[in-house]
C-alpha positions in Angstrom: -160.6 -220.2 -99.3 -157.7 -220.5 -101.6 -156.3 -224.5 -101.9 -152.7 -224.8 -101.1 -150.8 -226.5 -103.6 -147.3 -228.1 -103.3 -144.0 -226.3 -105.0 -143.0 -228.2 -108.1 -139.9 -229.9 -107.4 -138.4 -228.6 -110.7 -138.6 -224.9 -109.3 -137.3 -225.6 -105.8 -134.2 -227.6 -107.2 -134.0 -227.0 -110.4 -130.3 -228.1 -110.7 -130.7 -231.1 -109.9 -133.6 -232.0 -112.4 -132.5 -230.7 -115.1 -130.2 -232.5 -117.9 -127.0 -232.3 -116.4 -128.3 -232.6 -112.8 -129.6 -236.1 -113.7 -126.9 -236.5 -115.4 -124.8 -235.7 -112.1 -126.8 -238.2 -109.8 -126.2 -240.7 -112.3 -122.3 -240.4 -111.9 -122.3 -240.2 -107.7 -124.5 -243.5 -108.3 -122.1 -245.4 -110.4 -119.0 -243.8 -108.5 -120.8 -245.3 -104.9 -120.7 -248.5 -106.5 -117.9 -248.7 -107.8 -116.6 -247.6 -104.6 -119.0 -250.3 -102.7 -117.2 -252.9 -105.3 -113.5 -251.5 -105.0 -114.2 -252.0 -100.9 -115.5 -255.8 -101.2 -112.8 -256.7 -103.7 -109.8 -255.5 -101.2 -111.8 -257.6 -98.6 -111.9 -259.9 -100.6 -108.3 -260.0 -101.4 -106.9 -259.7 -97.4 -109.1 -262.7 -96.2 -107.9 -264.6 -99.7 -106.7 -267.3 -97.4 -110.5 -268.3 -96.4 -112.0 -267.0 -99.9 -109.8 -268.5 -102.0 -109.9 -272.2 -100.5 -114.0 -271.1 -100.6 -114.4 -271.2 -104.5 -111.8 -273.5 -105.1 -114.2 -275.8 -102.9 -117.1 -274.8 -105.0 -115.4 -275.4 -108.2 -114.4 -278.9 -107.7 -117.3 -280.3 -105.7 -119.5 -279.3 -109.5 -116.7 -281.4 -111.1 -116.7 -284.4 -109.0 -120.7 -284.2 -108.2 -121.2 -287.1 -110.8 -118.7 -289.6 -109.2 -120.9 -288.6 -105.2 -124.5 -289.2 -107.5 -122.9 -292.3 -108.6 -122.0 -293.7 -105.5 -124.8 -292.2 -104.0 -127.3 -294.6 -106.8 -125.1 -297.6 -105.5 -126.6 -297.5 -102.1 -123.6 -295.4 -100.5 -124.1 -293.3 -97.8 -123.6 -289.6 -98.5 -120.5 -289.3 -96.1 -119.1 -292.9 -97.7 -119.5 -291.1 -101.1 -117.7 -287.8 -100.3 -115.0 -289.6 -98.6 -114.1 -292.1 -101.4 -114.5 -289.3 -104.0 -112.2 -287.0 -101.9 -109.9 -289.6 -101.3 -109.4 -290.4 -105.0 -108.6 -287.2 -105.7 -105.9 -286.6 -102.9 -104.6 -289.8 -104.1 -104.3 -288.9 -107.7 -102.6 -285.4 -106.6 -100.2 -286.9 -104.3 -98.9 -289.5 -107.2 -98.9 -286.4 -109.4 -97.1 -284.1 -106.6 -94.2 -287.2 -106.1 -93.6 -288.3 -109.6 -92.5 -284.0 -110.4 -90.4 -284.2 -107.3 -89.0 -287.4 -107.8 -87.8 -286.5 -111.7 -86.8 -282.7 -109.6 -84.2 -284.8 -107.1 -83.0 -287.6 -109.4 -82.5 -285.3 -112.5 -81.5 -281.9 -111.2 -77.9 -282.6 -111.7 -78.2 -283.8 -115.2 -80.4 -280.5 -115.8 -77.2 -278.3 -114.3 -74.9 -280.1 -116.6 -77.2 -280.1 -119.9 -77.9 -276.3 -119.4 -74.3 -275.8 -119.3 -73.5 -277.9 -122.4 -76.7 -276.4 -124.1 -75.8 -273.1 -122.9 -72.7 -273.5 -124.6 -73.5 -274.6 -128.0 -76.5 -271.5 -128.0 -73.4 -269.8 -128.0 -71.8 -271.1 -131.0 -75.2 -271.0 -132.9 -75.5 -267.7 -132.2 -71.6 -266.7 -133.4 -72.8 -268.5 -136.6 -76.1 -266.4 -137.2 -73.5 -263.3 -137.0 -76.6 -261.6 -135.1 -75.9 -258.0 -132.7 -75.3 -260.4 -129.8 -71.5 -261.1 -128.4 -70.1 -263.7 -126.6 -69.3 -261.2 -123.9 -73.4 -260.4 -123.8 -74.1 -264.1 -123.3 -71.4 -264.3 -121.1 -72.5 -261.8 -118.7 -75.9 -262.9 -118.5 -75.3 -266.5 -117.2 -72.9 -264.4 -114.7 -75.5 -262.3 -113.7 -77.8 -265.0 -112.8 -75.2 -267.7 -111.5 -74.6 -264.5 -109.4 -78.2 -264.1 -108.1 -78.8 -267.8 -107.4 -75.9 -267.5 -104.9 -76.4 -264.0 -103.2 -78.8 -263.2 -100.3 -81.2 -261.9 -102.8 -82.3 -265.5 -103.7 -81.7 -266.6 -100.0 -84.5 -263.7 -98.7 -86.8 -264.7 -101.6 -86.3 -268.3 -100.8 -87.3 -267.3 -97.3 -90.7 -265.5 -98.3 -91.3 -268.3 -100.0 -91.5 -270.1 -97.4 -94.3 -268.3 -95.7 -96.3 -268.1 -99.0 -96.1 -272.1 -98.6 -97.3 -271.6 -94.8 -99.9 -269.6 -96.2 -100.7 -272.4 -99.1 -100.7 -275.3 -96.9 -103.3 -273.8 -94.7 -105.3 -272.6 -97.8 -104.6 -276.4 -98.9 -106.0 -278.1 -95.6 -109.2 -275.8 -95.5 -110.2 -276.5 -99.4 -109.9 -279.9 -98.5 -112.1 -279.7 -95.2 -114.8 -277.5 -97.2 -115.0 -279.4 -100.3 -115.6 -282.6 -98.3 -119.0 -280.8 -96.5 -119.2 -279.7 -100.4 -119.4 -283.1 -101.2 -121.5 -284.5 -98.8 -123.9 -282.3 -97.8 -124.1 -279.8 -100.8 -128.2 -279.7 -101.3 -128.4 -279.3 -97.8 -125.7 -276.2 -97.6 -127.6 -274.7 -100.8 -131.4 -275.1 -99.3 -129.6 -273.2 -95.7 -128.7 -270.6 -98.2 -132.0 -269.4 -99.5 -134.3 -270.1 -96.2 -134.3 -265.8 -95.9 -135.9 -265.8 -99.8 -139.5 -265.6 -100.5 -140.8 -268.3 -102.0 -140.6 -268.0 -105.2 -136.7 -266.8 -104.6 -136.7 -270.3 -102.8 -138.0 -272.2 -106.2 -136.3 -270.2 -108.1 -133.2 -271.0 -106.4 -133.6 -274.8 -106.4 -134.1 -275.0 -110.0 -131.3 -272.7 -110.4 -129.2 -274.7 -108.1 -128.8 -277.9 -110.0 -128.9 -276.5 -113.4 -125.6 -273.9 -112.4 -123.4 -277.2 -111.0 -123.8 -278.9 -113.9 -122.7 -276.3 -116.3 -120.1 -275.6 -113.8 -118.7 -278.8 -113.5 -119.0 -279.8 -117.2 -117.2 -277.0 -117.8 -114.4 -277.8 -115.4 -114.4 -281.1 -116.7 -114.2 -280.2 -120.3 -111.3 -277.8 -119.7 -109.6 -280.6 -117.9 -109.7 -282.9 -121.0 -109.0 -280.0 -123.1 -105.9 -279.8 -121.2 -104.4 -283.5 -121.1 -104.8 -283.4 -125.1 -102.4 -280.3 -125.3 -100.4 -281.9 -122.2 -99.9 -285.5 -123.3 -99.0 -284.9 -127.3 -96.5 -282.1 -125.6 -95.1 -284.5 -122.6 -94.5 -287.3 -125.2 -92.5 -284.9 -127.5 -90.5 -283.6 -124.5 -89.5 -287.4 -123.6 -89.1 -288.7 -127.3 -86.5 -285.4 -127.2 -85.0 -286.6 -124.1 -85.3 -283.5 -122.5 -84.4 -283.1 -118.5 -87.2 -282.3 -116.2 -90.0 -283.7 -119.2 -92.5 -284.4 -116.2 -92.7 -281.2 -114.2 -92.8 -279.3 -117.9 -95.9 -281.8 -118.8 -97.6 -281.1 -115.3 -96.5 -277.2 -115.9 -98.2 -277.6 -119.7 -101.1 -279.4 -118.0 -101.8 -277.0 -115.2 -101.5 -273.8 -117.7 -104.3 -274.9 -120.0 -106.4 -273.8 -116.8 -105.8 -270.2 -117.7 -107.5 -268.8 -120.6 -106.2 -267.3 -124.0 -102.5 -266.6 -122.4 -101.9 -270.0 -120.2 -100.9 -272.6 -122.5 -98.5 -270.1 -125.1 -96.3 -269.2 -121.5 -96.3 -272.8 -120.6 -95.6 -273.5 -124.1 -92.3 -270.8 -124.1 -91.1 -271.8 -121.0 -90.6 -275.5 -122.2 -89.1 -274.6 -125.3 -86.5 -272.1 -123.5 -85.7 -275.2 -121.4 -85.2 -277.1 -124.4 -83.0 -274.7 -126.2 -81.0 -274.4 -123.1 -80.9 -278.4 -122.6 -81.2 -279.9 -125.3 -79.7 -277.5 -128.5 -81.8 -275.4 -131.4 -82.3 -278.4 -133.2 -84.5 -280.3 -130.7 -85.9 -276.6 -129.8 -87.1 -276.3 -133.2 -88.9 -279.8 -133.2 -90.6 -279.0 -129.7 -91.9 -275.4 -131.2 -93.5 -277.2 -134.0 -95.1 -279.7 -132.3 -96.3 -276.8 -129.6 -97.4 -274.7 -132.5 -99.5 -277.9 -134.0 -101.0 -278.9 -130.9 -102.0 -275.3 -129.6 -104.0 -274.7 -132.5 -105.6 -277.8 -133.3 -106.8 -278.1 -129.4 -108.0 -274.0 -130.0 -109.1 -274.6 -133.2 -111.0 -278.4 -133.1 -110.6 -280.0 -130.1 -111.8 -277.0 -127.8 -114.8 -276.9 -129.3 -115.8 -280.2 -129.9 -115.0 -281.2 -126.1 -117.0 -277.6 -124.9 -120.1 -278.4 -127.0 -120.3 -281.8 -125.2 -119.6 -280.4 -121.5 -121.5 -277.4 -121.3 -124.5 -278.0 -124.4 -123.3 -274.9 -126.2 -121.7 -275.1 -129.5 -120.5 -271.8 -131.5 -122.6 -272.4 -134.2 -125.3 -272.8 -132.3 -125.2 -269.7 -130.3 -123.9 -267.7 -133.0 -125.8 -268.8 -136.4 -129.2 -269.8 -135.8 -132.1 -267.2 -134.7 -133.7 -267.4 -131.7 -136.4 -268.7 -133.0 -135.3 -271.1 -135.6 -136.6 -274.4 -134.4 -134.1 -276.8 -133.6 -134.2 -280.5 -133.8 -131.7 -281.4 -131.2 -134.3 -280.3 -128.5 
C-alpha cells in the first residue's frame, strides 16, 4: 500500500515562495501597517481634544512627581499632596498669564507708536544702504497689512479664533482634571493598567514604571531650566533695550525653547523683527548678538551640562566609551 505524502508547498504556490513572492508579502505586511498606523494617527488627530490634554497630563505629573513624593515623606495625604502641587502650578501660570496681558493692555499703544517711528527710520536706513528696495515697496507693504488688520479677513480669522480658544479652554480644564488623578493616584492608575499582563509583563512593568517617570520628568525639567537660561539673559537684553512688549517676547523666548532644534532661532527672529521695527537697527543689532551668544552657549555648554544631570546621560558617555569599558561613576 503506497503512503500518501503531502504536496510541497513550493510546487503548489510556487509564486509566492519564491524570491520575489516573499519579497511581495513582505511589502502588503509593511503597507497594512502602515495603513493600521495612518488609521490610529487620524484618530488620534480628530479626538486631539481628549488625547492631547491626555499626554500633556502625563508629561507634567513625571515633572512635578518629586514635589507629591516630597509632600507625600512629610506626612501629607496623597489628595493634600496633589492638590498643593497643582495649585502651585495654576498659581504660577496665572501670575505668568496676567503679567503678559498686563504689559499687552498698558503698552499696546506705545508699541503702535514705536512701530511707526521704527518703521519710519527702517526706511531711511534702508535709502542709505542704496539696496533694490524703494520707498514705494516699504510703502505698500505697511499698506497692505494696515489694510488686512482692518478688513473682514482679520475679523473672520478673529472669529475662528475664537472657537480654537473654546476648544483650548476645554482641552485646558480636562488637563487639569487628569493631571490632578495623575498626581494623586498615579501608581494606582499604572498597577489598573497592566492587571490583563502575565506576570512577568506585570513585574516587568512596575520596574519599568518608575524608572520611565523619572527620566521623563528629569528630562522635562532639564529642558525647563535649559529654557529660562536662554529666556532670562534674552528678557534682560530686551528691557536694558527698552523695547515694548519685553515680557510677552521673554515668555514667547521661554515657551519656544520647548521645541527642539528650530524653537528658540523663530523665537529668537521674531523678537529681533520686533526690535528692528520698535526700537531702530542699532538696538536690533545689539539684541542679534546677544541672541546669537546665548543660543549657542545654552546649545553648546549649558544643554548639555543641565541634560547629563536630569536624565544620567552625557554625550561622551554614550558616545566614547565601549560598552564594556568599566566605568567608575557606577
Amino acid at each position: 500500500m503506497a503512503i500518501r505524502r503531502d504536496p510541497d508547498p513550493s510546487r503548489l504556490l510556487p509564486m509566492l515562495t519564491d524570491r520575489l513572492g516573499r519579497l511581495s508579502l513582505r511589502s502588503a505586511q509593511v503597507l497594512i501597517v502602515l495603513g493600521l498606523t495612518a488609521v490610529v494617527v487620524i484618530a488620534l488627530v480628530q479626538l486631539r481634544i481628549v488625547v492631547t490634554p491626555l499626554l500633556l497630563a502625563a508629561i507634567l505629573a513625571a515633572a512635578f512627581a518629586p514635589a507629591v513624593r516630597f509632600l507625600r515623606r512629610r506626612g501629607a495625604p496623597p489628595a493634600l499632596a496633589a492638590t498643593v502641587t497643582l495649585l502651585a502650578a495654576l498659581v504660577f501660570v496665572a501670575a505668568l498669564v496676567f503679567l503678559v496681558v498686563y504689559a499687552f493692555a498698558s503698552q499696546w499703544d506705545s508699541v503702535i507708536g514705536s512701530a511707526s517711528d521704527g518703521f519710519d527710520e527702517l526706511q531711511r536706513f534702508v535709502a542709505q544702504l542704496n539696496l533694490p528696495i524703494d520707498d514705494r515697496q516699504l510703502s505698500s507693504l505697511q499698506e497692505s497689512v494696515t489694510s488686512y488688520l482692518t478688513s473682514a479677513d482679520f475679523g473672520t480669522s478673529a472669529l475662528a479664533g475664537v472657537s480654537y480658544a473654546t476648544e483650548l479652554l476645554t482641552s485646558f480644564f480636562l488637563l487639569i482634571v487628569l493631571l490632578f488623578f495623575f498626581l494623586k493616584d498615579g501608581d494606582t492608575i499604572w498597577a489598573f493598567l497592566l492587571r490583563p499582563l502575565s506576570p512577568a509583563g506585570r513585574l516587568r512593568g512596575t520596574r519599568i514604571g518608575p524608572i520611565a517617570v523619572r527620566v521623563l520628568g528629569g528630562y522635562v525639567r532639564g529642558t525647563t531650566l535649559i529654557a529660562l537660561s536662554a529666556a532670562v539673559p534674552i528678557g534682560l537684553t530686551l528691557m536694558l533695550l527698552r523695547v515694548p512688549l519685553a515680557l510677552p517676547l521673554t515668555v514667547l523666548v521661554f515657551l519656544a525653547s520647548y521645541i527642539p532644534i528650530a524653537g528658540g532661532a523663530v523665537a529668537g527672529v521674531l523678537a529681533i523683527l520686533v526690535v528692528l521695527v520698535t526700537n531702530g537697527p542699532p538696538a536690533a543689532l545689539i539684541a542679534t548678538i546677544v541672541i546669537l551668544v546665548v543660543n549657542q552657549l545654552v546649545g553648546s555648554v549649558v544643554g548639555p551640562v543641565v541634560m547629563s544631570q536630569s536624565v544620567r546621560l552625557h554625550p561622551s558617555r554614550s558616545c566614547c566609551r565601549s560598552p564594556r569599558a568599566p566605568s567608575s561613576a557606577a
